[in-house]
C-alpha positions, -999 to +999 in steps of 0.1 A: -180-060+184-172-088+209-198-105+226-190-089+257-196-051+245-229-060+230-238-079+267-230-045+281-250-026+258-276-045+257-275-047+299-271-009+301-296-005+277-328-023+291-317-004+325-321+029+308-356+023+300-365+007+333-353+036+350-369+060+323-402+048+336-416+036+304-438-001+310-415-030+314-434-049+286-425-016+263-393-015+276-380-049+265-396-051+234-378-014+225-347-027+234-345-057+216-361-041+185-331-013+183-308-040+187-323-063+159-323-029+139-284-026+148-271-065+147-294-086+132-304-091+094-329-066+084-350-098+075-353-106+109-376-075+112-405-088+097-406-121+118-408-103+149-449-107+152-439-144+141-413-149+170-438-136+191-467-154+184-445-187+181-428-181+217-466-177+230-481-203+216-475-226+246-500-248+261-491-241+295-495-203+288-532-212+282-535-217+319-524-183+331-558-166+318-579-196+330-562-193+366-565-159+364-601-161+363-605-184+387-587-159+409-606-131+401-636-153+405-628-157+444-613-125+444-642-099+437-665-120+463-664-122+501-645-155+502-615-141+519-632-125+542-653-153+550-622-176+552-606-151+574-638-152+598-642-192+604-607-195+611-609-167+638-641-187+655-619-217+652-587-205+669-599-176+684-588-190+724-552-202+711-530-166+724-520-154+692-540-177+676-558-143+655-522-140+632-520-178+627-562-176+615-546-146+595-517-168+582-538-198+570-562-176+557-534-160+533-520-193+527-554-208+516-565-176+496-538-176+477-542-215+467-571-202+458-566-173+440-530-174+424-530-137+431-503-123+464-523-085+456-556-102+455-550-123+484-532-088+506-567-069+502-593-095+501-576-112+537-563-078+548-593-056+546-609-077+573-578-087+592-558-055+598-591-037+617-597-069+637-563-075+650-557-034+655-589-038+674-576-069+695-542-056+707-522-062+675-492-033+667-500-021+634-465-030+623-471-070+630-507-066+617-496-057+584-461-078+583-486-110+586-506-098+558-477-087+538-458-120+539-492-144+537-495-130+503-465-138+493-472-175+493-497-164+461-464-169+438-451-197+453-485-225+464-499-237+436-520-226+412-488-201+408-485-182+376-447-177+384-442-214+383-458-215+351-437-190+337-414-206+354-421-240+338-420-227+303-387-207+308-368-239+321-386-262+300-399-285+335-426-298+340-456-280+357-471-306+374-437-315+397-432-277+402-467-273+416-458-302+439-429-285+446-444-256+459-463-274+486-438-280+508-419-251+510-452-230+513-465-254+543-428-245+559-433-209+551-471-202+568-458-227+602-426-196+602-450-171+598-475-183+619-449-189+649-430-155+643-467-138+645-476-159+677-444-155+692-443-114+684-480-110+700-470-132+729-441-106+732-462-071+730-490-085+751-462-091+780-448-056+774-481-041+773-492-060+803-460-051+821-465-007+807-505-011+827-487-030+856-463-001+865-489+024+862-487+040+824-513+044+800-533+009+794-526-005+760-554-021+745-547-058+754-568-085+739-602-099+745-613-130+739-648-140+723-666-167+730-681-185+699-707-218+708-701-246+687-731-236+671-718-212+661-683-222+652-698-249+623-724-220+612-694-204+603-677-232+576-708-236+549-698-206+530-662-213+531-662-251+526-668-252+491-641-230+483-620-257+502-635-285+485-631-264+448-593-265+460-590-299+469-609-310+436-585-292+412-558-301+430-567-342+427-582-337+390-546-322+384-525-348+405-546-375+399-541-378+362-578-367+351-568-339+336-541-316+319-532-282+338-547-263+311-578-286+309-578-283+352-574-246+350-606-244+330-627-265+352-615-243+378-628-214+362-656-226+354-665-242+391-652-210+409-680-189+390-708-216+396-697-213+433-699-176+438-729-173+420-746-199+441-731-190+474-730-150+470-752-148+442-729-131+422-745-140+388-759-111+367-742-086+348-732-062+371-716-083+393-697-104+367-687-075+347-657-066+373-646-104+376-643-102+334-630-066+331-599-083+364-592-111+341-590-094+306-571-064+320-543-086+343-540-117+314-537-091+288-505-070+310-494-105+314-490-118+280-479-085+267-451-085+293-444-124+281-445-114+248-422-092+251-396-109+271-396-138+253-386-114+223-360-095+246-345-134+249-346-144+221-326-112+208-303-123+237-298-155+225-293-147+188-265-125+201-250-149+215-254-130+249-268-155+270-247-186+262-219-158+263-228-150+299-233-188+307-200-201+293-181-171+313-203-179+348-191-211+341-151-205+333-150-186+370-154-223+382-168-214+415-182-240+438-218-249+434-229-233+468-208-204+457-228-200+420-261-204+436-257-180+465-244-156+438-275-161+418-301-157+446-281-127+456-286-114+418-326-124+420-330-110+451-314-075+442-332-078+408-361-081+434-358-044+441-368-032+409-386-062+386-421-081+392-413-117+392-426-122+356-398-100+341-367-117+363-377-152+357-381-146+313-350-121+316-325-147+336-332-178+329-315-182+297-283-169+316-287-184+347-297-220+342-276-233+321-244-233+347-266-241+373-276-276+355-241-275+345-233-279+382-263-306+388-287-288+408-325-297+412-339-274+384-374-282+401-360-269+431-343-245+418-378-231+406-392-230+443-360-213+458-359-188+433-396-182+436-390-183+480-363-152+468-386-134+450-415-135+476-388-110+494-390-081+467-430-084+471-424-071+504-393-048+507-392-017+489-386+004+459-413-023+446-427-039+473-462-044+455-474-060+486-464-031+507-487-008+484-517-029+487-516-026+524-508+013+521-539+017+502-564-008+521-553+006+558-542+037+553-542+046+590-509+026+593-481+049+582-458+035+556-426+029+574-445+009+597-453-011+572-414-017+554-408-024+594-431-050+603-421-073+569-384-069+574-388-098+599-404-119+573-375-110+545-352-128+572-375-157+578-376-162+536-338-160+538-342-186+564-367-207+544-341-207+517-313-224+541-333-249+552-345-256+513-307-261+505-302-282+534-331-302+532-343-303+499-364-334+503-391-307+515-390-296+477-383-323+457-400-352+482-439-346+471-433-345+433-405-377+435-434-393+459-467-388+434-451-388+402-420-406+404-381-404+409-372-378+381-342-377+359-321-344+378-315-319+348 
């Protein structure tokens, strides 16, 4: 059987039980388990736990749990809400100024956290009510939530980029350098868009009052004393400072990104036990049961992919699909907008995790082959698939604001991020144009690196 049927197979296969429903991580592993049964020694059976365990025994895995903890840590406590509330009393008198406080907020919680779900309901649950309640259309309300997630898979602590690092074999320090950047450009788009939208529905409801319809509710501006305004920072300045520290420990050269995650952990449950006293049983139980139950669907689903590519590659399917994405000999610009076209439509369908340990065997190789930034490539492809956490079928951002305002119909919803899709699609543009916004912070901090 040539190389090509068995790519086709195995392709049509691992669709088949996607589609059938059954859990991704289950899914890969059956697939490449029939096919070792069908192509590959016998033998080969028994070292299957082996393969496994080998693939997984990374040191930069050991950071995703850690992370993840830290994450929950924040997570399960009022931080977000409390991050969301100083920057309100901060920019509260700038008009629109309530999405760009929502936009921060997102971007900082999800430094924070690691977590675009997390960061969706601990931000949104506050933020959607208070900008409904302020003039806000429900359909920009949740598009600003929606997107600021996003940047939870893209500013660093990111578990995609470490995923990412182990599937291309980079270094996780320069991608989470990377990341900054790009996810600085990416809350100053969605904070204009926001400030620019309101600006826009505020005239046309001002306008609707003017000629004599219905008043819409137009918004009202608090007044905060300064008093009050530096009242409102103590709770969420250590957060900050927690942030800040990891990020030097890690950049710095104290510490590994494993050894960084774990202080992490460890400081983000001192701090919500001191500042929310969040330190008995009951309240740590859910910040555990989070962390055991997301690092364990984690690892099973990396597990499982790295098994599903290793199959792949014993095939010969990968370097197969390599050597022939090479022979088209299509220009650079050309192969990379065909592979962020193939991300983003694998978007629709697969969680981040699955893409990145499915295509990167097949994908990578002709893109180095062509001397692209594999760095940079990390960040674009993680700016691409920031779009399928906010357009359906998957959309898992789109779900998390379903369920936390459920007053908001769900159409409303797909329509207030489509505006965001098309500023990521943007982002991406500028990235190729300007990659310096990628590749400048790592290149700066930890020296010119050897492009592979």
């Amino acid at each position: 059987m040539t190389t090509l049927q068995l790519g086709l197979m195995y392709g049509g296969a691992t669709l088949l039980f996607l589609f059938s429903g059954m859990p991704i991580a289950f899914g890969l592993g059956a697939v490449a388990t029939v096919f070792m049964v069908a192509f590959m020694p016998h033998a080969s059976l028994d070292s299957i736990a082996q393969n496994v365990y080998e693939e997984m025994a990374s040191i930069t895995l050991l950071t995703i749990p850690l992370f993840i903890l830290k994450g929950a840590a924040i997570g399960k406590s009022r931080a977000g809400k409390d991050l969301y509330s100083a920057l309100h009393v901060w920019l509260h008198r700038v008009p629109g100024g309530l999405g760009i406080a929502v936009t921060i907020a997102c971007a900082l919680f999800a430094a924070m956290a690691g977590s675009s779900a997390a960061t969706c309901s601990a931000i949104g649950s506050s933020a959607i009510p208070e900008m409904r309640d302020r003039g806000y259309s429900a359909r920009l309300a949740s598009g600003l939530v929606a997107a600021g997630g996003t940047l939870g898979i893209l500013l660093p602590p990111s578990i995609t980029l470490i995923l990412y690092a182990v599937a291309a074999e980079q270094s996780l320090g320069r991608l989470f350098l990377a990341g900054i950047g790009p996810g600085v450009l990416l809350v100053v788009m969605f904070a204009a868009y926001g400030m620019y939208r309101y600006r826009h529905e505020h005239r046309h409801a001002q306008a609707h009052a003017d000629a004599g319809g219905a008043r819409a509710q137009i918004l009202h501006v608090d007044s905060y004393t300064l008093r009050e305004k530096f009242e409102a920072l103590p709770r969420v300045l250590p957060f900050v400072i927690l942030l800040l520290g990891v990020m030097f420990a890690l950049y710095g050269g104290f510490a590994t990104p494993s050894e960084t995650a774990g202080l992490g952990a460890v400081l983000a449950l001192v701090l919500v036990a001191v500042v929310y006293g969040a330190w008995r049983v009951p309240d740590l139980r859910p910040i555990f049961a989070s962390t055991l139950s997301e690092s364990t669907m984690l690892m099973v689903i990396i597990g499982m992919s790295l098994l599903y590519s290793y199959v792949m590659s014993y095939l010969h399917i990968s370097q197969g699909s390599a050597e022939w994405i090479v022979s088209l000999h299509l220009s650079k610009w050309v192969l990379l907008a065909a592979v962020v076209l193939l991300v983003m439509v694998l978007g629709f369908f697969l969680p981040p995790v699955s893409i990145i340990l499915m295509t990167a065997p097949i994908i990578l190789p002709p893109l180095k082959a062509e001397g692209f930034d594999l760095i940079w490539f990390g960040i674009v492809m993680s700016v691409t698939m920031e779009m399928g956490l906010i357009h359906p079928p998957v959309g898992l951002n789109i779900f998390v604001i379903n369920k936390i305002a459920p007053d908001i119909k769900l159409g409303d919803i797909v329509w207030g991020t489509l505006p965001f899709v098309f500023l990521m699609m943007a982002a991406i543009v500028i990235l190729c144009v300007f990659p310096e916004i990628s590749t400048g912070l790592p290149d700066h901090f930890m020296g010119q690196a050897t492009r592979r």
